[in-house]
MDTraj code that builds the backbone (N, CA, C; nanometers):
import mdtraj as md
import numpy as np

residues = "UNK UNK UNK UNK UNK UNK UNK UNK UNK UNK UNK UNK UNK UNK UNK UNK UNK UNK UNK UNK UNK UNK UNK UNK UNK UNK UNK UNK UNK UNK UNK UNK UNK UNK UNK UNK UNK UNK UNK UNK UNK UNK UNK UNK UNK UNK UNK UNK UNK UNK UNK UNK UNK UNK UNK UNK UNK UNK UNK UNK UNK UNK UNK UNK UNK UNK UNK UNK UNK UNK UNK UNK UNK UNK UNK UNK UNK UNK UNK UNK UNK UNK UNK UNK UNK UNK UNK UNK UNK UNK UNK UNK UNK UNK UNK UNK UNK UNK UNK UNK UNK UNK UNK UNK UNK UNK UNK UNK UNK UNK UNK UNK UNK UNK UNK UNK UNK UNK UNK UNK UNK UNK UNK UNK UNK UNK UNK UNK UNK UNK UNK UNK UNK UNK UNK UNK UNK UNK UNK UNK UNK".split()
xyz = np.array([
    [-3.2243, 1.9820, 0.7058],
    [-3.0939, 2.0395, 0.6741],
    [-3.1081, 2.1206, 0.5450],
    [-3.0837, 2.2355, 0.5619],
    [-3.0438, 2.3199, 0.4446],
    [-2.9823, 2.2808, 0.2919],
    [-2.9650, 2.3304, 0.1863],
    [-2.9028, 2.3318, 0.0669],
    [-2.7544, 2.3348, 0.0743],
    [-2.7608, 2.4190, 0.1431],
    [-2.5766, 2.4563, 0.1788],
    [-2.5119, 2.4034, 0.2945],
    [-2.6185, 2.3560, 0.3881],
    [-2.5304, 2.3148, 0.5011],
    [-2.5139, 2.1677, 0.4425],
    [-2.5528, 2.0960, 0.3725],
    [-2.5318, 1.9621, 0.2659],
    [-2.3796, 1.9478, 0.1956],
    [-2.4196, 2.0827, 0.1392],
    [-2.2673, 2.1461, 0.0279],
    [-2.1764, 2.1477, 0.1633],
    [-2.1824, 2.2001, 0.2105],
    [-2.0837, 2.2227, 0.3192],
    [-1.9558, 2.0963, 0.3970],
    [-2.1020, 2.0113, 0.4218],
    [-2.0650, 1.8705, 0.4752],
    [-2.0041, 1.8073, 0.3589],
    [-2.0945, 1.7968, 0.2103],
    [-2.0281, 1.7367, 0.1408],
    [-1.8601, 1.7980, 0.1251],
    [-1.8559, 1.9245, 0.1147],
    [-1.6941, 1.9645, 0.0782],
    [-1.6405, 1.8818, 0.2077],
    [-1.6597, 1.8983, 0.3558],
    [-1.5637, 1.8874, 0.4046],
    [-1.4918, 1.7223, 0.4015],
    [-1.6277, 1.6095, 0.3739],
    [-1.5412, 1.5107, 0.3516],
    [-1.4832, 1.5027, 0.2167],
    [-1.4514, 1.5860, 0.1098],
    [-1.4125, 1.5826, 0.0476],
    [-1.2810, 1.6354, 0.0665],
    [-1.2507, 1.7116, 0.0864],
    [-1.1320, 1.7901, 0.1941],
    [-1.0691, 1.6609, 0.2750],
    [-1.1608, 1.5963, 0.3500],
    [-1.1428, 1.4602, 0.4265],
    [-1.0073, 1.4106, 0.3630],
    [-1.0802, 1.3881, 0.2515],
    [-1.0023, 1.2827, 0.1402],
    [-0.8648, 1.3267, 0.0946],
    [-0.8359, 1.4235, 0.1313],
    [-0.6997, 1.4779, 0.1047],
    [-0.6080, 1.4012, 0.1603],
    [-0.6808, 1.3738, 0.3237],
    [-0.5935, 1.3643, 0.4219],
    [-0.5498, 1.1762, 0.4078],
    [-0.6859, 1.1191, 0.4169],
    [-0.6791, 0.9860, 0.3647],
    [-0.6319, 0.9010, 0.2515],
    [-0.6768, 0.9898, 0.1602],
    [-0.6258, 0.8873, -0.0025],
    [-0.7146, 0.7948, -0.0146],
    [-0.8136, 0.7194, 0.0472],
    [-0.8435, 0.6090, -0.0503],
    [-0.9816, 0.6221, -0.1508],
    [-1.0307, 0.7467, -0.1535],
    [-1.1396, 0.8238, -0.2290],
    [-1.2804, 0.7484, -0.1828],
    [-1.3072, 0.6810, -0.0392],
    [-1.4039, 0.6821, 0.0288],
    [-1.4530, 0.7898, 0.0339],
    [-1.4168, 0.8659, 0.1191],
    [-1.4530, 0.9999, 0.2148],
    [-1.5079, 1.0799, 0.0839],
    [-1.4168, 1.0836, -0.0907],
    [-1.4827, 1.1192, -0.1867],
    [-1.5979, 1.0815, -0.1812],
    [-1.6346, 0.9358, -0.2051],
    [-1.7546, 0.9256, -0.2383],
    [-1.8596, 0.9670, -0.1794],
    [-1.8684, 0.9805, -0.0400],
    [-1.9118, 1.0238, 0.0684],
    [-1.9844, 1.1846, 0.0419],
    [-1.8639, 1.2245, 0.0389],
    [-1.8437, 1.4024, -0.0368],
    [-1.9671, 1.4120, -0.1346],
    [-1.9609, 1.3757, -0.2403],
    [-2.0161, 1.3658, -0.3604],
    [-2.1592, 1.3243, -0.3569],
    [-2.1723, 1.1961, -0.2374],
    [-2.2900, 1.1598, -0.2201],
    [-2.3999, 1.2652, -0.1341],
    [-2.3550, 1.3829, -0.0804],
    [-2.4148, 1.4678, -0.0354],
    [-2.4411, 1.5827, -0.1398],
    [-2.4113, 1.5741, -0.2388],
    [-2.4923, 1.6233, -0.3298],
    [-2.6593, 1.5983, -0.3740],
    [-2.6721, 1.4703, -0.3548],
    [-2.8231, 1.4206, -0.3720],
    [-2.8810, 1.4753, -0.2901],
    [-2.8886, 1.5041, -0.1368],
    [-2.9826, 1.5106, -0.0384],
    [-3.0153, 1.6920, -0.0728],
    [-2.8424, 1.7794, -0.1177],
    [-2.8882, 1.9077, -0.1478],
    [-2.9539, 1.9287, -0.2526],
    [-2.9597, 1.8715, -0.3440],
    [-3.0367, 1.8655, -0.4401],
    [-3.1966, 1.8561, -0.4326],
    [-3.2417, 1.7230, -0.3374],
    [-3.3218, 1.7020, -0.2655],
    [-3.4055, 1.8290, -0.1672],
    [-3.3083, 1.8490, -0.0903],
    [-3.3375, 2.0195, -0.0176],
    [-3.3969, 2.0987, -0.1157],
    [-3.2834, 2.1659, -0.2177],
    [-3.3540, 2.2524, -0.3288],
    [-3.5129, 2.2071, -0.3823],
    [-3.5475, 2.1263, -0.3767],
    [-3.6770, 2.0704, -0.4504],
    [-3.7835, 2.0575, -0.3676],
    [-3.7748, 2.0684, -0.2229],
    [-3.8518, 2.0605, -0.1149],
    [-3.8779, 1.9274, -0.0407],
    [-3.7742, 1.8479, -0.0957],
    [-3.8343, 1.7413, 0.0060],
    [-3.8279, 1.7205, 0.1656],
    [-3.8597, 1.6328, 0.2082],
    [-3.8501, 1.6319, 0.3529],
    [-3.7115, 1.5863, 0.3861],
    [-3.6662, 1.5817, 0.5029],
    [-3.5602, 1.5441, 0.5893],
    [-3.5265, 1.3672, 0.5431],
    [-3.6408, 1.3052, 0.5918],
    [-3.6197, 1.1972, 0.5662],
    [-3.5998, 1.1166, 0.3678],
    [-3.6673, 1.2489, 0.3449],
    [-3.5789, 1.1686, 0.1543],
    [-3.4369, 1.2219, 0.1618],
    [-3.4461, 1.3309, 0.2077],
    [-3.2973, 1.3728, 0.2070],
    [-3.1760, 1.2575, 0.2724],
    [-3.2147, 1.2282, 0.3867],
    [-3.1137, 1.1187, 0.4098],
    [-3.1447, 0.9453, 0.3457],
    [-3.2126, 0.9335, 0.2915],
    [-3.2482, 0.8467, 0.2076],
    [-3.1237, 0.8407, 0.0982],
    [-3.1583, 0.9680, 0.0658],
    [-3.0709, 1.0153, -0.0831],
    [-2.9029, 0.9848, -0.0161],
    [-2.9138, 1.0459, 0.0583],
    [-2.7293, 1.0651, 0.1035],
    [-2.7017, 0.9139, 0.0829],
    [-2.7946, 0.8183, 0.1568],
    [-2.7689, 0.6847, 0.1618],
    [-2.7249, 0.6047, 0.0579],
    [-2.8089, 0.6467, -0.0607],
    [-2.8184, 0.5910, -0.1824],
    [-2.7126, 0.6368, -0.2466],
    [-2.7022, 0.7557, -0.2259],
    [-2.5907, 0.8191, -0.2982],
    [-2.4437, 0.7507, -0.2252],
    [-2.4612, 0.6856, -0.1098],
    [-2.2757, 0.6593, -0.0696],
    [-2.2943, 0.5360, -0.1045],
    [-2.4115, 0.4645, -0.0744],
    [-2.3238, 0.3182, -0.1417],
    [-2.3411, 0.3098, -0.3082],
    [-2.4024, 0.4105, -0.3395],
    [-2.3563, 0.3745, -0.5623],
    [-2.2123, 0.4051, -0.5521],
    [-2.1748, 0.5551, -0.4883],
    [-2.0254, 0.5857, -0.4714],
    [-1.9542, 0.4918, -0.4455],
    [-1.9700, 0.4184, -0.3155],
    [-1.8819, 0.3657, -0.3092],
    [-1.8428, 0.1893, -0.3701],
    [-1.9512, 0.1801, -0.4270],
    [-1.9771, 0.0541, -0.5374],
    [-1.8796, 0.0963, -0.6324],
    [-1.8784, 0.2406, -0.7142],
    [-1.8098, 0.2620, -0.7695],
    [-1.6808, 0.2494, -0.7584],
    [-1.6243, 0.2880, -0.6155],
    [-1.4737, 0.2949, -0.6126],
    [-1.3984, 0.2005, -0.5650],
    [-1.5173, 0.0890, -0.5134],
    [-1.4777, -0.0731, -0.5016],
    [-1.3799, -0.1141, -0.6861],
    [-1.5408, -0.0772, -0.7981],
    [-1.5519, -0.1223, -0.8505],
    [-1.3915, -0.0927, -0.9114],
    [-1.3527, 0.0453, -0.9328],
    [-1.2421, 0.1009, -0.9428],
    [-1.1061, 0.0411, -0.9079],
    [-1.1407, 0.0101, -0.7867],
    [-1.0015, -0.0530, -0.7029],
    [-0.9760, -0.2022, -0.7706],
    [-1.0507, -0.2595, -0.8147],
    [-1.0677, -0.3882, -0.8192],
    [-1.0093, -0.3980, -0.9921],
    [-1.0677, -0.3038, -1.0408],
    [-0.9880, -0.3314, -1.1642],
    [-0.8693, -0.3015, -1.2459],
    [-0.8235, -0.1711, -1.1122],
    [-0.6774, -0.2034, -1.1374],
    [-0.6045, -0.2494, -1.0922],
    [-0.5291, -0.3371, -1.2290],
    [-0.4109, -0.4295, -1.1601],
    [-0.2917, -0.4025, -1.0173],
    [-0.3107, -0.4915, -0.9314],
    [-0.1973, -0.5250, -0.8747],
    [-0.0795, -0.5651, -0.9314],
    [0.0145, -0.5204, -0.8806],
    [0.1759, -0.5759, -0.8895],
    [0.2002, -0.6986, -0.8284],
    [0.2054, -0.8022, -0.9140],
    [0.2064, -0.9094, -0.8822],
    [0.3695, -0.9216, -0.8277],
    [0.4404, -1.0426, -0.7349],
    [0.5440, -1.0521, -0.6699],
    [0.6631, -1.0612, -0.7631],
    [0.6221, -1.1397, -0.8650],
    [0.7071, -1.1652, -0.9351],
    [0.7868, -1.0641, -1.0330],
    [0.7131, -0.8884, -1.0533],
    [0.7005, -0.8462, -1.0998],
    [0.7744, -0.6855, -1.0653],
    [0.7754, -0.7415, -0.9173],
    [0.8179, -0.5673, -0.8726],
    [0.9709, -0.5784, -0.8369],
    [0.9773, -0.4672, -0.8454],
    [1.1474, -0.4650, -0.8407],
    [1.2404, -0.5366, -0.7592],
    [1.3183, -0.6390, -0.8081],
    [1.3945, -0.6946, -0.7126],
    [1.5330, -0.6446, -0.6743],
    [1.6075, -0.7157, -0.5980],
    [1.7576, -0.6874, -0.5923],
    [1.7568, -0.7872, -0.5510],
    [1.7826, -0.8980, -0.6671],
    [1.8625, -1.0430, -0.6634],
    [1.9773, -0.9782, -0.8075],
    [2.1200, -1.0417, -0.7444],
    [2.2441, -1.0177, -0.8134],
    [2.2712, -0.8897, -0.7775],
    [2.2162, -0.8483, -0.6438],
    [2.3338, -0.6981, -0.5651],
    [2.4436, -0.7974, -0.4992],
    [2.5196, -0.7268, -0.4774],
    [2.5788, -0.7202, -0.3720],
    [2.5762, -0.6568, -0.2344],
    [2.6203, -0.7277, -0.1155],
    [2.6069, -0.7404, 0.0584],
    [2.7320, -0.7232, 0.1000],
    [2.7754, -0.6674, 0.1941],
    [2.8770, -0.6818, 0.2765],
    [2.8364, -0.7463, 0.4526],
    [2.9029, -0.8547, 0.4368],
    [2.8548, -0.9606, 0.5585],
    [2.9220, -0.8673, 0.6873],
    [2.8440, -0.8061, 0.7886],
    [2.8674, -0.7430, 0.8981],
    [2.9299, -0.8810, 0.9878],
    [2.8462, -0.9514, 1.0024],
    [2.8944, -1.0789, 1.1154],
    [2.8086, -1.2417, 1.0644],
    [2.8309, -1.3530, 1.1225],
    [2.7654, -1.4664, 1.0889],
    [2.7498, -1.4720, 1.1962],
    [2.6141, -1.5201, 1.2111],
    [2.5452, -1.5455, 1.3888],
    [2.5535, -1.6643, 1.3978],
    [2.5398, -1.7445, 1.2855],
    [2.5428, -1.9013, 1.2887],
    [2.5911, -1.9948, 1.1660],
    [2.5739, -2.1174, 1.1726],
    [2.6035, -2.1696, 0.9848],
    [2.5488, -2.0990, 0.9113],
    [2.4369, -2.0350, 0.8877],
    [2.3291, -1.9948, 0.7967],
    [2.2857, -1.8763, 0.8085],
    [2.3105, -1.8437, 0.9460],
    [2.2653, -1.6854, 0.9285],
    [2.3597, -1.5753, 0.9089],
    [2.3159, -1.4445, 0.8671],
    [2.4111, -1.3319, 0.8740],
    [2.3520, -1.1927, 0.9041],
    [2.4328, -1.0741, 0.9427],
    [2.3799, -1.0023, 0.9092],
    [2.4431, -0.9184, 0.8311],
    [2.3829, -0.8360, 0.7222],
    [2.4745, -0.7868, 0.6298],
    [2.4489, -0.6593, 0.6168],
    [2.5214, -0.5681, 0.5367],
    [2.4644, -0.4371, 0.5001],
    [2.4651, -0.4146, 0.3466],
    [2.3758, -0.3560, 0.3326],
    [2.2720, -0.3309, 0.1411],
    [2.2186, -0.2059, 0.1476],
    [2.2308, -0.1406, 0.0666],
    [2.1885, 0.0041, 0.0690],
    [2.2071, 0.0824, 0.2153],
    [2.3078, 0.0644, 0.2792],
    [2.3118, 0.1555, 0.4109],
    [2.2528, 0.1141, 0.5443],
    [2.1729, -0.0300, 0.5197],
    [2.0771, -0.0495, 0.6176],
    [2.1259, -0.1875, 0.6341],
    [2.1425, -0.2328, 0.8010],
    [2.1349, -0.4117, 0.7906],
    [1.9939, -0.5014, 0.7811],
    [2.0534, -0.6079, 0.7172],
    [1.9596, -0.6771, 0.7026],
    [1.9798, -0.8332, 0.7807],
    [1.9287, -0.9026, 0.8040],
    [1.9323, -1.0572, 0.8211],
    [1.9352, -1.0925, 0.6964],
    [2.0067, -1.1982, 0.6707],
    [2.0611, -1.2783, 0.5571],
    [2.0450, -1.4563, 0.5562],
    [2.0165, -1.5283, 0.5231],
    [2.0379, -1.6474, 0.5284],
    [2.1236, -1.6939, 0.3934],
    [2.1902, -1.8007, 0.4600],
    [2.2413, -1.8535, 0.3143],
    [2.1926, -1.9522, 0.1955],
    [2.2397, -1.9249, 0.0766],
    [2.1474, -2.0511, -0.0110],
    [2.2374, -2.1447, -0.0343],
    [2.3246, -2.1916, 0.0083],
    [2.3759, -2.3229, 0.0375],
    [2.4102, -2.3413, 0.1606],
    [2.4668, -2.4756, 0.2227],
    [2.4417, -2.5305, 0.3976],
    [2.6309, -2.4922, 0.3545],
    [2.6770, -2.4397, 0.3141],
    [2.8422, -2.4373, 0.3327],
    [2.8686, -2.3624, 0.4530],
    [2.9956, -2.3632, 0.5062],
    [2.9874, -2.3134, 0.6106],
    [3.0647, -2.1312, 0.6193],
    [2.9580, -2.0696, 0.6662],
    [2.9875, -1.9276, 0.6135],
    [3.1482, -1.9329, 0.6497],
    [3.2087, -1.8100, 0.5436],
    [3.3526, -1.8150, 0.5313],
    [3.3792, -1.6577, 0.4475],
    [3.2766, -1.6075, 0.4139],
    [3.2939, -1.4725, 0.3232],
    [3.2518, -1.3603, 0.3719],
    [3.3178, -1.2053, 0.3271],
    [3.2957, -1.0895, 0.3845],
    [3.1854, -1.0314, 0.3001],
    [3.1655, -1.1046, 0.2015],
    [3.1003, -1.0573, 0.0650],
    [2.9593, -1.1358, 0.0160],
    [2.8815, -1.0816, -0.0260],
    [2.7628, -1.2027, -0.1108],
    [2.6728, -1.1504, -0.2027],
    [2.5842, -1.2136, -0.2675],
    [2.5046, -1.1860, -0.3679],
    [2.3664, -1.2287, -0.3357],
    [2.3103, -1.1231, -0.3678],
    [2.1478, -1.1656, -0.3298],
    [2.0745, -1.2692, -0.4722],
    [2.0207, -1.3735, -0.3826],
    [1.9794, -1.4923, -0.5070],
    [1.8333, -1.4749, -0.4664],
    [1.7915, -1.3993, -0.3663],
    [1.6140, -1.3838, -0.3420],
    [1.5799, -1.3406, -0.2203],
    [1.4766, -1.3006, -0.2156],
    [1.4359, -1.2014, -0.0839],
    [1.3090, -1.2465, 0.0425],
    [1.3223, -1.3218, 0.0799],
    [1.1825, -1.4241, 0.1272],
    [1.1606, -1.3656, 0.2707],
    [0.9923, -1.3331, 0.3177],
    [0.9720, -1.2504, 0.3966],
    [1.0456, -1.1578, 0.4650],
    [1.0853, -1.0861, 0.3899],
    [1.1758, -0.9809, 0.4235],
    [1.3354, -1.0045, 0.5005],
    [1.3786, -1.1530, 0.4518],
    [1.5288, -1.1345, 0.4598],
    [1.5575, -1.2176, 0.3395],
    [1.7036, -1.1429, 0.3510],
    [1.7763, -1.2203, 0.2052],
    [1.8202, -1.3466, 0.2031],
    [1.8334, -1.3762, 0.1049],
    [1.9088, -1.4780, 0.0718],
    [2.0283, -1.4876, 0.0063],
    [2.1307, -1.5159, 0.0679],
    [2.2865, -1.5116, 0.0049],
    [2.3416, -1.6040, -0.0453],
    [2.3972, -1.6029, -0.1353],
    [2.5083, -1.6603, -0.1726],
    [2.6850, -1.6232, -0.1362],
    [2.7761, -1.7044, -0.1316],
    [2.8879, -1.6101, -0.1216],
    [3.0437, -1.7085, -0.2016],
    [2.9940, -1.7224, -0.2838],
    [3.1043, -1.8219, -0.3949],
    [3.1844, -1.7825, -0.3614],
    [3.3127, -1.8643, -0.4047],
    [3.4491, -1.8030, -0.4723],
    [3.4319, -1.7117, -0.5763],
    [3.3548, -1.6878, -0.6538],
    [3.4182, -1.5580, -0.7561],
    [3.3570, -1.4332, -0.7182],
    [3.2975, -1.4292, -0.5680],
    [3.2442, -1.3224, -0.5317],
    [3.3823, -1.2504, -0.5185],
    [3.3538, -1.0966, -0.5090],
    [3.5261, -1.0038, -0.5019],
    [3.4476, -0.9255, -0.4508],
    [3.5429, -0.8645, -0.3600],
    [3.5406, -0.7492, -0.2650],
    [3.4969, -0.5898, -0.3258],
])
top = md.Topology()
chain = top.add_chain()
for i, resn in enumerate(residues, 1):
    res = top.add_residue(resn, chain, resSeq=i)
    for name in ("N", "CA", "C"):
        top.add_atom(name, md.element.get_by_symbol(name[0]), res)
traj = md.Trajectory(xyz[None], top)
C-alpha cells in the first residue's frame, strides 16, 4: 500500500468519527499514520501492517485510558425533580397513577399506602424511571 493510499484510509476513519463520537474510529485514523510513515521509508507490506496494529491498540489504550478517567455522574448527583409538581391524570389502583410532568405522562406510584384521593402531587423520588408521589393535604392546585 502506498503513502497516500494510508493517508487516505487514515482520513476516512477519521471522518468515520464524526459520525460515531466515541474517538475509536480516531484512533484508528491516526494509527494509519505509522504504516504511511513506514511506506515513506521503504518498508515492506508486512511492517506496514504490523505498524497499523501497533499503532491502534496504543490508540486505543489511550482512549480507554481517557474514558476511564473522566468522572461519571454519579446518581445522586444529576439533576433531579423531587419537590415538582404532577397533575394526577387517573389512579389505576391504591398505589398507582398516571400523571402528567413536563407535558409528558408518566406512571407514578405513591409514597404512602393512603388511599389515592388527590388531583395533585409532589415528586419525593424517581426509581427506575417512574415517580414517586406524594399527595398531602397542603398540596394546592
Amino acid at each position: 500500500m502506498g503513502f497516500i493510499l494510508w493517508l487516505v484510509v487514515g482520513t476516512l476513519f477519521m471522518l468515520a468519527e464524526i459520525g460515531i463520537g466515541n474517538f475509536y474510529m480516531l484512533a484508528i485514523g491516526l494509527a494509519c499514520v505509522y504504516p504511511a510513515i513506514a511506506t515513506y521509508m521503504g518498508s515492506s507490506i508486512g511492517i506496514q501492517f504490523v505498524a497499523v496494529f501497533v499503532g491502534t491498540l496504543v490508540h486505543t489504550v489511550i482512549v480507554l485510558t481517557i474514558h476511564k478517567s473522566r468522572p461519571s455522574i454519579p446518581a445522586s448527583d444529576m439533576p433531579t425533580d423531587v419537590g415538582q409538581r404532577v397533575e394526577v391524570i387517573e389512579w389505576l389502583d391504591e398505589g398507582d397513577a398516571r400523571v402528567k410532568y413536563r407535558g409528558k405522562e408518566w406512571f407514578a406510584d405513591k409514597a404512602k399506602g393512603e388511599m389515592p384521593d388527590a388531583d395533585h402531587g409532589v415528586i419525593q423520588s424517581v426509581q427506575y424511571g417512574r415517580l414517586v408521589i406524594s399527595t398531602g393535604q397542603n398540596i394546592k392546585p
